[in-house]
C-alpha positions as CSV (number, residue, x, y, z in Angstrom):
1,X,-3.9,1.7,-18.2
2,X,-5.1,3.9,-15.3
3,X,-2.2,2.1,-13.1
4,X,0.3,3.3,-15.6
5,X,-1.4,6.4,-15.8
6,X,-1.2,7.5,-12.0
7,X,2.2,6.3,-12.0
8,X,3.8,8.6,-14.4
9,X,1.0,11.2,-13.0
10,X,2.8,11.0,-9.4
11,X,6.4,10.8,-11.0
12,X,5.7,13.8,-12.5
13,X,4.3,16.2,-9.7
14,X,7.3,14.7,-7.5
15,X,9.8,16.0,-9.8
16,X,9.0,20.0,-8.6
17,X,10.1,21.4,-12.1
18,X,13.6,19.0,-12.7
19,X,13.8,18.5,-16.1
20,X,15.6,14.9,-15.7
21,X,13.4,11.9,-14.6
22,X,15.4,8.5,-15.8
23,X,13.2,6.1,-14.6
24,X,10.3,4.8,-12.5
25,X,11.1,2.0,-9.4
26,X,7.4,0.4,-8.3
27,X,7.4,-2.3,-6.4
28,X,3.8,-4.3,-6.8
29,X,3.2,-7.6,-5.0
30,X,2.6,-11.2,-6.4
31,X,-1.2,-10.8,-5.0
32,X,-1.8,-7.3,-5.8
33,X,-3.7,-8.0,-9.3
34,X,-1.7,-6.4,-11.5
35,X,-0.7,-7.8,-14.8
36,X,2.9,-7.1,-15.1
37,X,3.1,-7.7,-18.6
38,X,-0.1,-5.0,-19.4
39,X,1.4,-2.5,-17.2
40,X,4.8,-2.4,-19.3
41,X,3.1,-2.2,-21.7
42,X,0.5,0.7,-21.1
43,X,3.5,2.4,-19.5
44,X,5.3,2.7,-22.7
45,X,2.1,3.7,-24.4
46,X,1.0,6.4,-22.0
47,X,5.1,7.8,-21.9
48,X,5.5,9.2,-25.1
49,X,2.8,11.9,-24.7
50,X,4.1,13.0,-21.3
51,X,7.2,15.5,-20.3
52,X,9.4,12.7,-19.7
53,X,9.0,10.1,-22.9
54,X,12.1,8.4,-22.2
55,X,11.6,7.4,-19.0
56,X,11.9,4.1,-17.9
57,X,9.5,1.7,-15.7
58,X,11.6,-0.6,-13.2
59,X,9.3,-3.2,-11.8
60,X,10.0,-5.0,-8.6
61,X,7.4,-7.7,-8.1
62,X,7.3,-8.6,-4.5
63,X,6.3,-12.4,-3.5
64,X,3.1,-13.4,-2.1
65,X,3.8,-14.5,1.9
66,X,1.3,-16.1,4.0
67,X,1.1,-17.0,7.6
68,X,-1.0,-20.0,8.8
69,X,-3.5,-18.9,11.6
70,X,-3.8,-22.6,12.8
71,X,-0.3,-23.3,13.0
72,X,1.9,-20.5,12.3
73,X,3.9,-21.8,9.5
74,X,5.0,-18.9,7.0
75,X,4.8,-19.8,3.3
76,X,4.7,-18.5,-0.2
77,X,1.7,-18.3,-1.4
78,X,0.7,-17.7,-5.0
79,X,-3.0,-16.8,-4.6
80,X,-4.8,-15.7,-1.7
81,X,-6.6,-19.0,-0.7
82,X,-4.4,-22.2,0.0
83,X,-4.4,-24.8,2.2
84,X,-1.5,-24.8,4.9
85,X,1.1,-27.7,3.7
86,X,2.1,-28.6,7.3
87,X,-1.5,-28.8,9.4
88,X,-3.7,-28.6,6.0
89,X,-5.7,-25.9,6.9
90,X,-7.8,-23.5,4.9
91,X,-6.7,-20.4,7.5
92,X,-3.8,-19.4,5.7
C-alpha cells in the first residue's frame, strides 16, 4: 500500500498544477520484493481518492541478472542466491 501510495504522491507533485496525468510508467525489478499483483491492486484502491482517479499504473518488471564472481558467466537469476550453472558456485 505505502508503494502505491508514494507513487501517486510523486506523480502528483511532478505534475506542477497540469490538470492531465494519463498514466503512471514504473519500472520495478524481478528482485526488488514487490508483489506486482498487490501493487495493482492498492494502486487502484488508493487512485480514486486522489486528483487524478483515472489514472493508470503501467508496470514494467525488469528481470533479475546476475554475474558469477568465480567465473564471470551472466545469468538470469530469479532470487538472489543461486548456484552458477557453468562453475557451480554459490558467488553469484
Amino acid at each position: 500500500m505505502s508503494i502505491a501510495n508514494n507513487i501517486l504522491d510523486i506523480a502528483e507533485k511532478s505534475m506542477n498544477g497540469h490538470q492531465r496525468l494519463l498514466a503512471i510508467t514504473v519500472q520495478i525489478g524481478e528482485l526488488a520484493g514487490v508483489e506486482i499483483e498487490s501493487l495493482r491492486f492498492c494502486f487502484e484502491a488508493i487512485k480514486k481518492s486522489t486528483t487524478y482517479p483515472d489514472v493508470r499504473l503501467i508496470i514494467e518488471e525488469i528481470p533479475g541478472r546476475g554475474v558469477c564472481e568465480a567465473c564471470g558467466k551472466e545469468l538470469h537469476i530469479a532470487e538472489p542466491f543461486v548456484l552458477c550453472p557453468k562453475c557451480e558456485k554459490y558467488s553469484v
